[in-house]
ZASE-781607 format. One line per 2 residues: number of its first residue (from 1); for each residue x, y, z of C-alpha. Coordinates in steps of 0.001 Angstrom, whole numbers, plus 500000, padded with zeros to 6 digits. Layout:
BEGIN
NUM = X/Y/Z | ...
This chain:
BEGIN
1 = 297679/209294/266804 | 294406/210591/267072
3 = 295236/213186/264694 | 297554/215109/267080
5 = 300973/215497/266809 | 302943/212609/269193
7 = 305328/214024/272193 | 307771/211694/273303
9 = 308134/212133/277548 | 310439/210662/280064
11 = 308896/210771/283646 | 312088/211663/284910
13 = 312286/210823/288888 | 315870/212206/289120
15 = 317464/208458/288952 | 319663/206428/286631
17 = 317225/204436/284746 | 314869/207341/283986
19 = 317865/208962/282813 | 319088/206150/280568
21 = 315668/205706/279123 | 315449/209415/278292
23 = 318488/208664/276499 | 317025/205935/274404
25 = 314095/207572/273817 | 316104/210866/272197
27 = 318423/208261/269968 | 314585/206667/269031
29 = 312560/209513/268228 | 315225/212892/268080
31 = 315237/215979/270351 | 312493/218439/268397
33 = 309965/215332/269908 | 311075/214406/272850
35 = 311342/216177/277067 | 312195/215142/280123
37 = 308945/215621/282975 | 309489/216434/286408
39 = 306925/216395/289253 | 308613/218451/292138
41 = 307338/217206/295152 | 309657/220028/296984
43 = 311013/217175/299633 | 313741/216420/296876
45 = 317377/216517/297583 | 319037/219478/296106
47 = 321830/217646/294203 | 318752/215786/292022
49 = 318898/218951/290392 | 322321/219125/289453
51 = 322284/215321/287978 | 319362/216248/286154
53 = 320723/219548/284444 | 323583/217505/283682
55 = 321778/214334/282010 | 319774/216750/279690
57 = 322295/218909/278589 | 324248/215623/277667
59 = 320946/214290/275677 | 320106/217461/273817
61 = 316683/217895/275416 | 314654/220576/277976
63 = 313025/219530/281552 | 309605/220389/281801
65 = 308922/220564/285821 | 305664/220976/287305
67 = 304492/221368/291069 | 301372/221279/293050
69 = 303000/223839/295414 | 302341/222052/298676
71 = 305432/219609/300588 | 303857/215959/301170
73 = 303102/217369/304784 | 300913/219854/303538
75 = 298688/217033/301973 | 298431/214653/304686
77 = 297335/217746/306429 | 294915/219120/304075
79 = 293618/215800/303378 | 293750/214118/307027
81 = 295746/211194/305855 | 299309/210616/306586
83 = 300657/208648/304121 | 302652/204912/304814
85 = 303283/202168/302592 | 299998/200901/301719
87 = 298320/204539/300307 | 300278/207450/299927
89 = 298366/211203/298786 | 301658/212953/298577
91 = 301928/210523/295246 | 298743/211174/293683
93 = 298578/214370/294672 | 301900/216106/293972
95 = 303080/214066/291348 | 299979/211806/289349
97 = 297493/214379/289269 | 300177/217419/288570
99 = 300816/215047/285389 | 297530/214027/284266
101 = 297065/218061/283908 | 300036/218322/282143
103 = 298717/215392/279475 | 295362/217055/279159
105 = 297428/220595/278331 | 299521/218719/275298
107 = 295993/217239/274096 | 294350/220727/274489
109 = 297304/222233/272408 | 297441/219221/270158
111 = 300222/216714/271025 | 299824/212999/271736
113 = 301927/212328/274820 | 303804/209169/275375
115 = 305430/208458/277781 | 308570/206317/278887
117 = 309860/205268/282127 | 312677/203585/283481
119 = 310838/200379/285351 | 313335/196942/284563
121 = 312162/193380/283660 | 312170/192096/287626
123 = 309367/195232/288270 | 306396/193417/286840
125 = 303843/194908/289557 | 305518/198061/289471
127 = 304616/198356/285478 | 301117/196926/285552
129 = 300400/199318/287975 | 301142/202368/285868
131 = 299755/201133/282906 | 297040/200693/284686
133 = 296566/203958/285929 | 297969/205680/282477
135 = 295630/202898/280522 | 292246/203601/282559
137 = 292944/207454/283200 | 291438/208101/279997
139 = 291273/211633/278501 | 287986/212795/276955
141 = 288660/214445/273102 | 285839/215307/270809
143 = 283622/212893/272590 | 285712/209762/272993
145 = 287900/208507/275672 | 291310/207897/274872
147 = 294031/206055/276720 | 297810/207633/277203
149 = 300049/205144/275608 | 302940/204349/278256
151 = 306714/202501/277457 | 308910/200559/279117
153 = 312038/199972/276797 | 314202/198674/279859
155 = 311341/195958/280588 | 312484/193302/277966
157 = 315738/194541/278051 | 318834/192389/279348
159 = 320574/195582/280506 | 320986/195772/284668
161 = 321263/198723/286502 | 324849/198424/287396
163 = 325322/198662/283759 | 323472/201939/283478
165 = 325223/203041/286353 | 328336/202824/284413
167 = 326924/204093/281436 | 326163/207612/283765
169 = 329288/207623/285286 | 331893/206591/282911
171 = 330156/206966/279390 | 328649/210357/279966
173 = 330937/211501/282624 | 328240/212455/284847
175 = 328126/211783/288565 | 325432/209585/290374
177 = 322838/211337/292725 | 324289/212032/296392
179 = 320861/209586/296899 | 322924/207043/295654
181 = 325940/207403/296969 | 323969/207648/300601
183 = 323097/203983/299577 | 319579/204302/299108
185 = 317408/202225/296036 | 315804/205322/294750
187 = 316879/208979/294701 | 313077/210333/295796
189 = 312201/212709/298388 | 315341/213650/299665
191 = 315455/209997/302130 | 311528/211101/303457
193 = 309607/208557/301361 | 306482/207272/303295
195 = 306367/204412/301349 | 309909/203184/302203
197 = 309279/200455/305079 | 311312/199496/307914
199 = 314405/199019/305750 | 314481/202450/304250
201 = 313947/203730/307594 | 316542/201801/309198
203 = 319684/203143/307020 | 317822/206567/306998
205 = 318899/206516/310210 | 321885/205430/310403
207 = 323069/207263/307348 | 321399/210143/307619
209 = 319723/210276/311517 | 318598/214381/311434
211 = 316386/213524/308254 | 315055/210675/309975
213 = 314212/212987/313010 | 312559/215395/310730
215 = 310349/212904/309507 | 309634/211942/313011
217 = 308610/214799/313881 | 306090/215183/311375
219 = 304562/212044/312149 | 304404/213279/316016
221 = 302721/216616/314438 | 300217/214590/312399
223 = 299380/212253/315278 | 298631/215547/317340
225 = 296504/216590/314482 | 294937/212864/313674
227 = 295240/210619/316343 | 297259/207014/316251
229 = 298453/207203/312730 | 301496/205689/311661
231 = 304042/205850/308273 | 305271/202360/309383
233 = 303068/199350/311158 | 304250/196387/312827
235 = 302135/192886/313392 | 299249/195434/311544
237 = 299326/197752/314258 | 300921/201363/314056
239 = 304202/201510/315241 | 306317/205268/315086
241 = 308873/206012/314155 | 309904/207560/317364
243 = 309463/203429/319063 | 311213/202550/315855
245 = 314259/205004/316465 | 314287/203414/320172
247 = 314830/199798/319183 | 317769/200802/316622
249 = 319417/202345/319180 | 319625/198878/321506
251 = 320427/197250/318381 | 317907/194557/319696
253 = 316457/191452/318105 | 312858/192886/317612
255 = 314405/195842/315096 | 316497/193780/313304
257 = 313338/191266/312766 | 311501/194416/311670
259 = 313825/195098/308548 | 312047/194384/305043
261 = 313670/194129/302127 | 311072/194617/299741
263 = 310328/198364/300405 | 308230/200027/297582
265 = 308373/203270/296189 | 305305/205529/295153
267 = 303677/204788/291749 | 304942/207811/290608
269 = 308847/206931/291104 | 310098/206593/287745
271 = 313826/205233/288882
């Protein structure tokens, strides 16, 4: 493809269906072709790292990780902006940018990345999103502009994630995420996911209440720094998470209302 040599890539988020797709992508295209990518957003929780050595030692293949240097605090800092479930800089920062260098280093050296991820058939926005920013982020070479060519083999595929799950676990032997076993969707940021919504937030604290007041916290420092900025909103309004962590502990009507169940992870969370 455009006379360079093609690398295969699994964004690799740390999850199941990343994992399984790295898989697939190994039995498609061999090891010598193919890696595993990790953007470290240095929030992560530290048994991520254990799955992860684990799922590529069982698929035959090295983990290329990358990071910006800077915690998602540092950005909203740097760049005035504290990130919530509409925009989040941590995302594009730490993770999209970190690998749109990475894709311009393989072209400069003289691969062709592709890459896979592990987004499933009920995901549709999720996937038009990133091949919209993979399909319009387009890399200059000897004077043309050239797409990066993303795939989604679990898209089309009838295969649920309780099925990969068991793949993980009982095929390969290898234990879930703590993430997962916490209960959460996604295994990203160690629980502190801006992009989570009242839902996330709501069993972060209750599984897991001295993250939550971390991330509290840092919303009370950035508010200090920026003035009435919110991660969550309510009615379109901001709303903290310190007013948040009040009404779960009355239990009352209003928090319950407040639960969504459609939370959304960053662009850049691969599953």
């Amino acid at each position: 493809m455009y006379g360079r040599e093609p690398i295969y890539i699994a964004m690799f988020s740390g999850g199941a269906a990343s994992a399984y797709v790295a898989y697939l992508m190994v039995q498609k295209h061999g090891e010598e072709t193919s890696q595993l990518f990790f953007t470290d957003t240095l929030w992560e929780h530290k048994d991520n790292k254990r799955f992860m050595v684990e799922v590529a030692e069982k698929i035959g293949i090295d983990i290329k990780t990358v990071r910006d240097g800077r915690t998602p605090e540092e950005v909203f800092e740097e760049t005035r902006f504290l990130g919530n479930s509409r925009l989040a800089k941590c995302s594009s920062d730490l993770k999209v940018t970190q690998t749109m260098i990475y894709l311009e280093e393989l072209r400069d050296d003289g691969y062709e990345p592709i890459l896979y991820f592990g987004i499933g058939k009920h995901e549709k926005r999720r996937r038009e999103g990133i091949e919209a920013l993979y399909n319009h982020y387009l890399l200059p070479r000897n004077g043309e502009e050239q797409p990066v060519k993303t795939v989604f083999p679990l898209y089309e595929s009838n295969i649920s994630d309780d099925e990969i799950k068991k793949i993980i676990t009982v095929d390969w032997d290898i234990q879930l995420p703590e993430m997962y076993h916490l209960g959460f969707s996604h295994a990203n940021c160690g629980g502190r996911c801006v992009r989570g919504g009242f839902n996330h937030y709501k069993h972060l604290y209750e599984t897991w209440p001295s993250v939550y007041i971390e991330q509290e916290e840092m919303e009370n420092r950035l508010r200090e720094q920026l003035g009435h900025v919110t991660i969550l909103k309510r009615n379109g309004k901001p709303f903290t998470l310190q007013d948040y962590r009040k009404e779960l502990d009355k239990d009352s009507d209003i928090a319950k209302k407040l639960v969504e169940e459609n939370d959304v992870p960053c662009v850049c969370h691969y599953s």
